[in-house]
N, C-alpha and C positions, 0 to 999 in steps of 0.2 A: 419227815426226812429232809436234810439239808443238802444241799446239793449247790455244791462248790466245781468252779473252772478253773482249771490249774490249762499253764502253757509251759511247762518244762522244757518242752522243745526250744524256746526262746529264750531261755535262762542264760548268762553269761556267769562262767566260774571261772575264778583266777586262783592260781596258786603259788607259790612262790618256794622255790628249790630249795632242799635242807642241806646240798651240799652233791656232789658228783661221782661219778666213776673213772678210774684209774687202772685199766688193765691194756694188754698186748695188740686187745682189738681194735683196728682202726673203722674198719669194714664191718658188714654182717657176717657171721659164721653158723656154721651148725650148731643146734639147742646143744649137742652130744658132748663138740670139742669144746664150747665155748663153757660152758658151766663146768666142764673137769677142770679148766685152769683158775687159779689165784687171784680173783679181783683186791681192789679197796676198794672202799667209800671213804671219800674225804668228807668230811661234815663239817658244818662251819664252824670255826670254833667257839663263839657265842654260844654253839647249841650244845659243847660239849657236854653241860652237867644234867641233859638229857637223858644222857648213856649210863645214870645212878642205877644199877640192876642189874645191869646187861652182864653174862661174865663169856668168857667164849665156853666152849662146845654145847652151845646154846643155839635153835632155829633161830633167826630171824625173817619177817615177810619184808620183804624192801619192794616199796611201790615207785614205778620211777616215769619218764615220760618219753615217749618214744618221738624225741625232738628232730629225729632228720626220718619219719615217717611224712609221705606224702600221700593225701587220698587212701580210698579204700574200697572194696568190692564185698558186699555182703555174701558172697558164696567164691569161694577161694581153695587149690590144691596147697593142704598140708606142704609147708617149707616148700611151696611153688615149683614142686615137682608133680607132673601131671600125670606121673605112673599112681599114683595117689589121687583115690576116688574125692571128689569136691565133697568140699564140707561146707558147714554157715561158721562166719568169723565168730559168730560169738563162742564156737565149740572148738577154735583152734587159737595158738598162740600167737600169731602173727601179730607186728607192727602194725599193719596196714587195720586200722580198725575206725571206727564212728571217732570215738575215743583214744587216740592213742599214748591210753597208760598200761605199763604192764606190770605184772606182781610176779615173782620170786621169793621162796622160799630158800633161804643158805645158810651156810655152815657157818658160826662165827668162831675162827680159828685165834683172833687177838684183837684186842683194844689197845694203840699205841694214843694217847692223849685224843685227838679227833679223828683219829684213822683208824675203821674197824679193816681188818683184812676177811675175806670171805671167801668162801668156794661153792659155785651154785649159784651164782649170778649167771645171767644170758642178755648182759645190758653190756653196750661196747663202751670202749673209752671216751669220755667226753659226757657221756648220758646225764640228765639232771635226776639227782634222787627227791624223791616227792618227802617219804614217810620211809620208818623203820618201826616194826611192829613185833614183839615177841610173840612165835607160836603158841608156845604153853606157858600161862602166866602163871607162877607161883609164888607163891604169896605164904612166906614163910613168916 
């Protein structure tokens, strides 16, 4: 038996942004209001011919990073209302995490050249987009 020492803990990973968000949110809001309204993603344009597949009323998973997230508490009240029994972050959506990247599932309503428009995003304006990932790949 081989037996190998990993330190993951100490690993350093860098990523580098595929392009941003563009909607009405400056601030945080509710997961509720803030995913019923109309985001973009702006994607750079280099990466445009990426987007060969995508068509809109199509899922996309959009992974992005919660760049004005500060620290984090491993046990945390859902949307930091305390009438809400604590939870462990790994089982709620919160910013505030080890990690802070978050993933979203949305709607893609249109593709203008690098701007897909979406709805179901919960990333404010400004956000770096990581990755865009189709739900269901089909492969026709």
């Amino acid at each position: 038996m081989l037996e190998t020492e990993r330190d993951d803990a100490k690993k350093t990973i860098t990523f580098q942004a595929i392009g941003h968000v563009e909607n009405e949110f400056d601030e945080p809001e509710t997961a509720s209001v803030i995913r019923a309204a109309r985001s973009r993603i702006i994607l750079q344009p280099d990466l445009t011919p990426g987007l060969q597949g995508i068509e809109p009323d199509e899922e996309l998973m959009v992974i992005f990073y919660f760049d004005r997230s500060e620290g984090y508490e491993l046990l945390q009240h859902p949307c930091g209302d305390p009438e809400y029994e604590v939870r462990g972050v790994f089982a709620l959506r919160s910013p505030n995490r080890p990690n802070p990247i978050g993933v979203t599932t949305v709607e893609l309503l249109a593709i203008e050249d690098n701007i897909l428009h979406v709805r179901g995003l919960d990333a404010i304006n400004g956000t770096p987009v990581l990755d865009l990932k189709l739900v269901d790949l089909k492969l026709e």
